[in-house]
N, C-alpha and C positions, 0 to 999 in steps of 0.2 A: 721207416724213414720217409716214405713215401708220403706220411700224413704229416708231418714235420716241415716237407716241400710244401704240400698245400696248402696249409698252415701262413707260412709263407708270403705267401702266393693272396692271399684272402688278404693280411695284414698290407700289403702294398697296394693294393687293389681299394682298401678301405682307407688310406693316408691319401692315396691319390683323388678319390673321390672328397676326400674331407677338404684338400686342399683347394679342389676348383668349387667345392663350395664358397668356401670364405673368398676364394675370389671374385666370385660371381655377385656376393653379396655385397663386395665392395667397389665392384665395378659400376652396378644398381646406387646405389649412395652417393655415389660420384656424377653420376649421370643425376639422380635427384637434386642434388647441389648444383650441377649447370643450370638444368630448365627452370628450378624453381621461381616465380617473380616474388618482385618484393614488393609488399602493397602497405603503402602509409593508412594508419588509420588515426583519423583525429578524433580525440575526445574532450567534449567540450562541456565541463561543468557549470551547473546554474543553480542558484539557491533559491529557492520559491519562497521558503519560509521568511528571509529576507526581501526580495522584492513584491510578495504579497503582506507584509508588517506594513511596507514603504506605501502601499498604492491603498491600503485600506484606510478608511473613514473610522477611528475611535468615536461609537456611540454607547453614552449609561445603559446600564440593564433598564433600569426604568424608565429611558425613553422609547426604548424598543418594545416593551413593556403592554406602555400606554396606545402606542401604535404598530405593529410591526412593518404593517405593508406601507407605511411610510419612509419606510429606508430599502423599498424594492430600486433594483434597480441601479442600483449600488455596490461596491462590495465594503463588507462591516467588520470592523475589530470591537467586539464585546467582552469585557474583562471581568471577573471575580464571578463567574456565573453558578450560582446553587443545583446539581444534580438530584433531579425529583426520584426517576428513577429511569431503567434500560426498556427500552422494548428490541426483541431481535438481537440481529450481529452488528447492527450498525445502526441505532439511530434510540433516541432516546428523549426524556422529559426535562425539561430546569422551568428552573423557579425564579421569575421575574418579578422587581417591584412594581407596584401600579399595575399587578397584572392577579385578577383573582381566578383565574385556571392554570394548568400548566405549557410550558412552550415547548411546541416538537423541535427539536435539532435532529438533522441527517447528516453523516457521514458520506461524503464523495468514494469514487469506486479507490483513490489514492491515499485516504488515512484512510478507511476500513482494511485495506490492504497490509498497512502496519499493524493491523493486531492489538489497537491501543481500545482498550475495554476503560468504561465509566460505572459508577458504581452511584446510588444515592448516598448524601452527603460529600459529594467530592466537587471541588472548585475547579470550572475551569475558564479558559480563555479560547474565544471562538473566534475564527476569519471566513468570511462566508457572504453568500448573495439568500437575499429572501426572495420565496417564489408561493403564491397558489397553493391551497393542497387541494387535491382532487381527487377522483375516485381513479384514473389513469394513471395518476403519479403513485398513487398507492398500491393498483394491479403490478407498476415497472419493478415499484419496490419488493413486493411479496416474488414473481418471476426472477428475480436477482437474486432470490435467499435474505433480502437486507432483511426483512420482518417475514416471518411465518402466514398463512393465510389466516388464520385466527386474528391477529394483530391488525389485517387491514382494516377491519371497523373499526378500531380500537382508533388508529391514525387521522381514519376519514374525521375524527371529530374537529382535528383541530384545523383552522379557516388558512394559515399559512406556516410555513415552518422556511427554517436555517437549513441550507444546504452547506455543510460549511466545507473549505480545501483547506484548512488548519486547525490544530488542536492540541492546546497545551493542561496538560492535567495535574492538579492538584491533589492530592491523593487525603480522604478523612482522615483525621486523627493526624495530620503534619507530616505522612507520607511523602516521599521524593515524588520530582514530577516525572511524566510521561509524556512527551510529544513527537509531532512532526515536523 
């Protein structure tokens, strides 16, 4: 009988311990609920791809073509542009009229970040500033992962390339598009 007592003894002992937990836990919760502050936070939306359409200059592929570093300076909306081919994660070849070599475009650190890949034969639409190419801009780019170290001679050829913060794709063959 004696174990029966303690038995007992252990079961009231373990209710009472269970009980001052749960109260403890909800004394703590309560007390979280006084102290806690309450902090506004504002979030404020912007559509780039709208107000960079709005502020860019629509110029022909083949005036870009004929000159590029004449629209440095500037920021450019270029439409229906032919996909030569990729170099790298981000940066790549098209095909301008009045133009008998190919033209570098790069992708900004914010569409390379989308993930939005170009293929040859794909159409697309470009928003963007022209800059210099140089042997510096092509070290920043290889150090960035944009193009492999192979690739930087590859890039040094061309005299200026499209930095572009937009990019709308057309996909070979009547594929949906892809952009930013």
């Amino acid at each position: 009988m004696e174990s029966s007592a303690s038995h007992d003894g252990e079961r009231r002992r373990s209710t009472i311990l269970m009980v001052v937990a749960f109260l403890s836990m909800g004394v703590f919760l309560v007390w979280l609920n006084i102290t806690a502050r309450t902090e506004e936070i504002a979030i404020i939306e912007v559509s780039t791809l709208d107000s960079l359409s709005a502020s860019a200059v629509t110029v022909q592929a083949a005036v870009l073509g004929a000159d590029p570093m004449a629209q440095a300076g500037q920021l450019i909306r270029v439409e229906d542009v032919n996909v030569a081919g990729a170099i790298g994660a981000s940066a790549f070849w098209t095909e301008l009229a009045g133009r008998p070599d190919p033209f570098l475009v790069h992708m900004d650190a914010a569409v390379a970040a989308d993930s939005i890949t170009v293929g040859p034969g794909d159409r697309v639409t470009l928003v963007g500033n022209i800059y210099m190419m140089s042997d510096s801009v092509a070290d920043s780019w290889a150090a960035s992962g944009s193009i492999s170290e192979n690739q930087k001679f590859e890039v040094t050829f061309a005299a200026s390339f499209l930095e572009i913060m937009d990019l709308m794709v057309i996909r070979a063959g009547g594929g949906g598009g892809e952009g930013n």
